[in-house]
C-alpha positions in Angstrom: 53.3 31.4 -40.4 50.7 31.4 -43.2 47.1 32.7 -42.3 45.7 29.4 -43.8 48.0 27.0 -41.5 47.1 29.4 -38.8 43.1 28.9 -39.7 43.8 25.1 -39.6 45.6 25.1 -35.6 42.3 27.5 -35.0 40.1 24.9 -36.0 42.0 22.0 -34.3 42.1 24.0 -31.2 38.2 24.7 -31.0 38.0 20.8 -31.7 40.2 20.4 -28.9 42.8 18.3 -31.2 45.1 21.2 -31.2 48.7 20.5 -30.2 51.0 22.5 -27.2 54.2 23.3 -28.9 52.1 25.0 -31.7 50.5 27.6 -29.3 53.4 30.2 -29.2 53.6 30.5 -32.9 50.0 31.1 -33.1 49.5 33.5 -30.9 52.6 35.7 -32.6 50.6 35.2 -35.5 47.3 36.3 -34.3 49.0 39.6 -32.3 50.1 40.5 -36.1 46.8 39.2 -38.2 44.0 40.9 -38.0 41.5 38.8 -40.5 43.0 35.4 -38.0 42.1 37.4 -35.1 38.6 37.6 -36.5 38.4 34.3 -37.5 39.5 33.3 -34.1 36.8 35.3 -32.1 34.1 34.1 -35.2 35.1 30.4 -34.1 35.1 31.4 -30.3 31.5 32.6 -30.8 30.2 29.8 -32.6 31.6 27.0 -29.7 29.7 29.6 -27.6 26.2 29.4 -29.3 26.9 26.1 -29.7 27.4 24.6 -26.1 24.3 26.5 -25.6 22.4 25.4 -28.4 23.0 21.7 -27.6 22.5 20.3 -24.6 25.3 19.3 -22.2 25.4 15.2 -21.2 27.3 14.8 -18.4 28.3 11.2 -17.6 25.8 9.7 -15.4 28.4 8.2 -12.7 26.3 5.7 -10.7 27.1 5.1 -7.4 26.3 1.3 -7.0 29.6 -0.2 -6.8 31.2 -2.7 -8.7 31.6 -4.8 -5.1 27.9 -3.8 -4.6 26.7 -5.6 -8.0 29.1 -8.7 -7.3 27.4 -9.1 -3.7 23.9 -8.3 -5.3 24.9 -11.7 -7.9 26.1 -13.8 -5.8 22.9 -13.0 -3.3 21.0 -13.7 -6.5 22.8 -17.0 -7.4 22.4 -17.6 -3.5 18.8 -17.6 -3.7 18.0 -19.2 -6.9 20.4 -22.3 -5.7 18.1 -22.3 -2.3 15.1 -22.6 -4.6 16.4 -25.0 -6.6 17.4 -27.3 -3.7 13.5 -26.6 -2.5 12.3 -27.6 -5.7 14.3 -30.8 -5.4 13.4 -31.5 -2.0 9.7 -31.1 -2.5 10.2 -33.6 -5.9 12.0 -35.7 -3.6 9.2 -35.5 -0.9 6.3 -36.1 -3.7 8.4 -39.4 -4.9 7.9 -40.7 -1.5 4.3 -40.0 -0.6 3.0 -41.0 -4.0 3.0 -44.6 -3.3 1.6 -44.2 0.4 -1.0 -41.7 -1.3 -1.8 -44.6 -3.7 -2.3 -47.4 -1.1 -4.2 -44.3 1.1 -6.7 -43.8 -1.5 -7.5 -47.3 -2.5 -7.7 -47.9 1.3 -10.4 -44.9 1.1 -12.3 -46.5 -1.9 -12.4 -50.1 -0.4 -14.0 -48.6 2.6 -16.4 -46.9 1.7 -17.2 -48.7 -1.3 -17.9 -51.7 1.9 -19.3 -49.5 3.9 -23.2 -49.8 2.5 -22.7 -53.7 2.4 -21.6 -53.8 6.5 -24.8 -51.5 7.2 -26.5 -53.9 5.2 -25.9 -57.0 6.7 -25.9 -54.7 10.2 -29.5 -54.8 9.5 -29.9 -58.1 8.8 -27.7 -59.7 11.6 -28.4 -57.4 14.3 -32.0 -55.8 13.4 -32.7 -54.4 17.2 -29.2 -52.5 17.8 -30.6 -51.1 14.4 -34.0 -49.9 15.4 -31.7 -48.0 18.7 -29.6 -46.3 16.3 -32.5 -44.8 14.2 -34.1 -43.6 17.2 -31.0 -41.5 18.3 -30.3 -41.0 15.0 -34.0 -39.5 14.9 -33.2 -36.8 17.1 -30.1 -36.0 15.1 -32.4 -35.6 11.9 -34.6 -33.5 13.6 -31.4 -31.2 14.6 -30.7 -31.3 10.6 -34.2 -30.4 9.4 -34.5 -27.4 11.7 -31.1 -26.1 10.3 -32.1 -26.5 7.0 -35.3 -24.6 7.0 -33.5 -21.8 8.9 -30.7 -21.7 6.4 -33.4 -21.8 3.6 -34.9 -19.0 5.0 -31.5 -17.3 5.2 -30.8 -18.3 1.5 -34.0 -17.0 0.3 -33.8 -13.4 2.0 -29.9 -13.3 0.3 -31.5 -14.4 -2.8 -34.3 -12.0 -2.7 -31.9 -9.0 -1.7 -29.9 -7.7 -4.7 -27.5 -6.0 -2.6 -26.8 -8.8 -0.3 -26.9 -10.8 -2.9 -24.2 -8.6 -4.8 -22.2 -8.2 -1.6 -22.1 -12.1 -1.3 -20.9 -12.9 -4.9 -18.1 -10.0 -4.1 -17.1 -11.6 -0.9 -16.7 -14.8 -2.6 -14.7 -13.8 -5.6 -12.2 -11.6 -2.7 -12.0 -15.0 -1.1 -11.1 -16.7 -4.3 -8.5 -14.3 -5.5 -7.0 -14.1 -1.7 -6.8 -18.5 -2.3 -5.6 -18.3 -5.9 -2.8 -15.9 -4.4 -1.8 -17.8 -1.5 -2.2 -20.8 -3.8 0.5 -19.8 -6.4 3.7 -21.3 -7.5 6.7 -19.5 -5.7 8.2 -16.8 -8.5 11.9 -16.5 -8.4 13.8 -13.4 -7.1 
């Protein structure tokens, strides 16, 4: 064997691409080279400084398995069909109270919109069941006048306060946020 071939098998061997059958011959070679045998330890010290010069990367092996990320689909799909059947059920729902909701709120508008009229001819037809109502409606407006100047005091020391005032505005904007929240279109898994 020629020291270049046996160079070559050296370098296929430290590249791992190094064939069985050629081993034998090599090492006769090698026991009778001295400058292979140097080569040899040369090439064995350089796969040494470099398998500690670079970094090894072993395979990261997860251990989800392939049944696991099937069931964890199919849960998925599961769920975003049960959404999608809510979704439809709520469009469905809206279809049939939107008319009702329409008749609803005209009903609402007529009513009140007659409402001043009936107190108005109330008056007119019936003047004395009138004059009874105001008197124990008077009471009730006395009830509403005290409550007002007790929350106006109340308003004015929160006003006055910076603090409570401060403390207020927070409360309110917590309150929002916690309604915006609840409030929110359901996000899909």
């Amino acid at each position: 064997m020629r020291c270049r071939d046996a160079r070559e098998w050296l370098e296929a061997q430290s590249q791992k691409e190094f064939e069985p059958g050629q081993a034998d011959e090599l090492r006769d070679h090698l026991k009778q080279c001295a400058s292979c045998r140097m080569h040899q330890e040369q090439l064995q010290k350089l796969d040494a400084l470099l398998r500690l010069s670079i970094p090894q990367m072993k395979p990261s092996i997860s251990h989800v398995s392939t049944e696991q990320i099937m069931r964890t689909i199919q849960q998925r799909s599961q769920i975003s069909q049960q959404l999608e059947e809510l979704r439809t059920q709520q469009r469905t729902r809206m279809s049939q109270i939107q008319p009702l909701g329409t008749v609803l709120a005209a009903i609402i508008f007529f009513s009140l919109s007659c409402l001043p009229l009936g107190l108005l001819a109330l008056v007119i037809i019936q003047s004395d069941t009138v004059v009874q109502l105001l008197t124990v409606g008077k009471g009730l407006i006395d009830i509403l006048v005290v409550l007002s100047q007790y929350l106006q005091s109340t308003l004015q020391l929160v006003t006055q306060n910076n603090w409570l005032l401060a403390a207020l505005a927070l409360a309110v904007v917590v309150m929002s946020g916690m309604w915006l929240r609840l409030m929110r279109h359901p996000q899909e898994a």
